[in-house]
N, C-alpha and C positions, 0 to 999 in steps of 0.2 A: 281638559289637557290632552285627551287621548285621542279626540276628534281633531283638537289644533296639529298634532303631529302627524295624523295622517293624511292630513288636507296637504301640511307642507312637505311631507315626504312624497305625498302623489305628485308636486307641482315640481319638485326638484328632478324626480324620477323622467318625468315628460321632458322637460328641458334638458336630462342629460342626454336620453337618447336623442332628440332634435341635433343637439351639435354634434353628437357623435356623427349622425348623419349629414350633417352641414362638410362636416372637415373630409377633404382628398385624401388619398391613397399614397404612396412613397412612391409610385409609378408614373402618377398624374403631373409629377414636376419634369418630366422628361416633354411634354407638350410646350413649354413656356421656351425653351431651347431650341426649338422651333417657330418660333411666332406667335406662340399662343396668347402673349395678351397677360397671363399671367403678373407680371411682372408691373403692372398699370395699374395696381387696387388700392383701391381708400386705404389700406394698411401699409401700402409703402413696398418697400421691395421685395421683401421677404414676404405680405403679404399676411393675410390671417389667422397663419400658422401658428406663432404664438400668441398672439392673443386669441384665438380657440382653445389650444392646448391648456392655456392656462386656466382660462375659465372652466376647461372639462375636469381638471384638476381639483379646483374649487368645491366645484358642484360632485362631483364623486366624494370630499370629504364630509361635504354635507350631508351627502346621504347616505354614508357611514355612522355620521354620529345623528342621524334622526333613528337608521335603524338599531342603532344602539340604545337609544333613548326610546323608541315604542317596545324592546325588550323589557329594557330597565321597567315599565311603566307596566306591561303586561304580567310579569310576574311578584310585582310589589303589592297590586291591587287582590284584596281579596275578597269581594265581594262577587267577581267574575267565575261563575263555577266551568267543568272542565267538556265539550261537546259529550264526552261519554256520559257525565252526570246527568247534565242536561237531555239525554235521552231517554235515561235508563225509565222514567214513568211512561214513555211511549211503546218501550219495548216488550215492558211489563202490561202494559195493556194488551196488545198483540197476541203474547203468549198464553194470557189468560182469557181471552176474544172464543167468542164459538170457534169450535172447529166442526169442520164440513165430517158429514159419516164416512164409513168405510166406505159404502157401497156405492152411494155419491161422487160421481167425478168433480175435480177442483176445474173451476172454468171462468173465464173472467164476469163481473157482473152485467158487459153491454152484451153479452151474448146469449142471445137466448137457446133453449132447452130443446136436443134434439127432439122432433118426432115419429 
């Protein structure tokens, strides 16, 4: 379940930012008043603008209610322990790990030992 909603929230996510980038600026209809040509599009006169806008609409609420739903999912699950948990036998080793002597400088291990 948790793997299906991140595939489909990465795939929502991609596609929104795509249209967001597909769609013009409030600037860019000042060209079409001009000649631009605008005014010619598979979408008719007005153009892509709503039908972008709306599908950005869409897909923005879908990826509200994915990120809602991999919340929902990530804190329901309790088998999932927490990054600090998860560490803590690393950190513990670490600290319990040789320590280098006083007299001894700490130096990384590809470097070898002045003479």
């Amino acid at each position: 379940m948790f793997t299906i909603l991140i595939v489909i929230h990465l795939f929502i996510g991609l596609a929104l930012v795509a249209l967001v980038l597909m769609q013009h600026g409030k600037g860019a209809d000042a060209g079409a008043a001009f000649g631009a040509g605008a005014s010619g599009t598979v979408f008719g006169a007005r153009g892509a603008a709503s039908f972008l806008t709306k599908t950005t609409g869409w897909l923005a609420a879908g990826f509200f209610a994915t990120s809602l739903a991999l919340a929902y999912v990530v804190n329901t699950s309790t088998n999932r322990p927490s990054v600090v948990e998860s560490l803590a036998p690393v950190v513990q080793d670490a600290v319990q790990g040789e320590k280098p002597a006083a007299s001894e400088p700490v130096r990384p291990a590809d470097v070898p030992p002045a003479q």
